[in-house]
C-alpha positions as CSV (number, residue, x, y, z in Angstrom):
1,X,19.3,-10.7,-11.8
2,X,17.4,-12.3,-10.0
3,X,13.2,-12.6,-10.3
4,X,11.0,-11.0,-8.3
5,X,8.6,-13.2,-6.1
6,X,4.9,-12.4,-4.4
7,X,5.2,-12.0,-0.6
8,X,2.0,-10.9,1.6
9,X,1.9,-8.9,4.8
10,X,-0.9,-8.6,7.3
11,X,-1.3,-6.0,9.5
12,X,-4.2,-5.6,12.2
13,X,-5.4,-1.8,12.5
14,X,-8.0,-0.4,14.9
15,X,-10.2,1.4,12.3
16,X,-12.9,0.8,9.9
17,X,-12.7,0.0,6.8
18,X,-13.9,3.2,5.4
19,X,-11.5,5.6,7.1
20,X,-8.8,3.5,6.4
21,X,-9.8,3.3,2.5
22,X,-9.4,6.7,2.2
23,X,-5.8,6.6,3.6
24,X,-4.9,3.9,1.1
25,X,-6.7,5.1,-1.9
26,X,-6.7,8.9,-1.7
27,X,-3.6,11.4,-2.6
28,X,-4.0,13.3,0.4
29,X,-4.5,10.0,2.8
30,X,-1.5,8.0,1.6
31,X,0.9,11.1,1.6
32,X,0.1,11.3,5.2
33,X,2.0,7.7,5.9
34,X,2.9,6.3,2.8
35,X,4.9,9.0,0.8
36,X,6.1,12.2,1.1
37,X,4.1,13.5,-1.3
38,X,1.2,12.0,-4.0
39,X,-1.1,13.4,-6.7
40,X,-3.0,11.7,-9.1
41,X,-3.6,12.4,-13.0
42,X,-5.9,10.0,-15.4
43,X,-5.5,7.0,-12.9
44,X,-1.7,7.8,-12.4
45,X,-0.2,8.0,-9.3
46,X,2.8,9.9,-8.7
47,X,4.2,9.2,-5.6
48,X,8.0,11.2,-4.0
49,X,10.0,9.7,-1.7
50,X,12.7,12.3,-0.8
51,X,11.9,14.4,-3.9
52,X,12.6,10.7,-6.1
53,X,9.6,10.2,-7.9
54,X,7.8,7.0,-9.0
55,X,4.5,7.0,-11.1
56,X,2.2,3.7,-10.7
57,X,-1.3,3.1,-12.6
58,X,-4.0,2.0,-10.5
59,X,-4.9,-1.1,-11.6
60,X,-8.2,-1.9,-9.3
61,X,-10.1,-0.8,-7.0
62,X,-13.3,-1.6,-4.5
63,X,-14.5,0.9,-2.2
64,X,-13.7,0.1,1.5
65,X,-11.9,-2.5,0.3
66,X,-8.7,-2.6,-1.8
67,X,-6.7,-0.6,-4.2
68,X,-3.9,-2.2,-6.4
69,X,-1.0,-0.4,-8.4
70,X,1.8,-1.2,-10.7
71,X,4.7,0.9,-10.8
72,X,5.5,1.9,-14.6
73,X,8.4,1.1,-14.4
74,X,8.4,-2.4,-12.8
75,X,8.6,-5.9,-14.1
76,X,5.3,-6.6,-16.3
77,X,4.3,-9.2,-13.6
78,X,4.8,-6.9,-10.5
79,X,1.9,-5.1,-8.5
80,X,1.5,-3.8,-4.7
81,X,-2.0,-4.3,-3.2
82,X,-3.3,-3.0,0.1
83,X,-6.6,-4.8,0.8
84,X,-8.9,-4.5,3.9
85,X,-10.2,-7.4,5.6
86,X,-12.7,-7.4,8.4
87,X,-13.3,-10.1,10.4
88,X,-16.9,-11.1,9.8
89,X,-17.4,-12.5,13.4
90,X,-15.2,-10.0,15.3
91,X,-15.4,-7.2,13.3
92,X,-11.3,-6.7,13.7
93,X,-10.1,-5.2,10.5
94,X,-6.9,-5.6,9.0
95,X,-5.0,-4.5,5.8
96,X,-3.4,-7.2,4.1
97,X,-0.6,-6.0,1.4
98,X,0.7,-8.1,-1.5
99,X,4.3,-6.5,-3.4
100,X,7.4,-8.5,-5.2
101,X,10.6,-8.3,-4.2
102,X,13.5,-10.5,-5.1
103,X,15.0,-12.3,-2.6
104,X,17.7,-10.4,-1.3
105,X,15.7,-7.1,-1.6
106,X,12.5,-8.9,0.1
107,X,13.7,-8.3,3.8
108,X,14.4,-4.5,3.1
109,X,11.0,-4.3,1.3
110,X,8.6,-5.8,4.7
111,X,10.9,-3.5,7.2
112,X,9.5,-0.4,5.0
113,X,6.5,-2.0,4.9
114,X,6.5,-2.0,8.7
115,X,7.8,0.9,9.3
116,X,5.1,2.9,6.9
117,X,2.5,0.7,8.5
118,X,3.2,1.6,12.3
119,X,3.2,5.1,10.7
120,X,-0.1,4.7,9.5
121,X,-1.1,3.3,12.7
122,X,-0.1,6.5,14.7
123,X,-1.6,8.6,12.2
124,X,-5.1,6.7,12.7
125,X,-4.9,6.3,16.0
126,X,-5.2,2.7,15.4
């Protein structure tokens, strides 16, 4: 099998960085876009995608800023982070996401990444 490697995505959004924190760091933002359904337990994250369930431990966080997880059941090396950058100049905001994938899982892994993120987009009006 084959390891699982960092990849980045970056995705420009027109909001700011503290509505869009609470769509990447709250239950009842992220199951708005990023699952079908979330809930959260001492730091756990349970999050169902058509009624499958995964659990992932938040690992950090900084308001208006980022939230990282790991997946319990994951490689002890693996993580997903959504982070929000804004543009110090321009003031454009956008979320930057770091997950592992292996390489022939890594092209199915940024299309649902871009698929949940243009969902997101609709859902902020971004």
């Amino acid at each position: 099998m084959s390891e699982k490697k960092k990849f980045n995505l970056e995705y420009a959004l027109r909001s700011s960085p503290r509505i869009l924190y609470s769509f990447i760091s709250e239950p009842n933002g992220l199951s708005q876009w990023f699952a079908d359904d979330v809930s959260i337990r001492d730091q756990v994250y349970t999050f169902t995608w058509d009624g499958e369930m995964q659990k992932a431990k938040l690992l950090s966080t900084k308001e208006n800023k980022l939230v990282k997880f790991k997946f319990l059941d994951d490689e002890p090396h693996c993580y997903f982070e959504m982070e929000i950058i804004q543009d110090e100049i321009t003031n454009d905001v956008a979320l930057s996401i770091t997950d592992f994938a292996t390489e022939d899982t890594k092209e199915e892994r940024v299309q649902i990444w871009d698929n949940s993120i243009n969902y997101l987009i609709s859902v902020i009006g971004g």
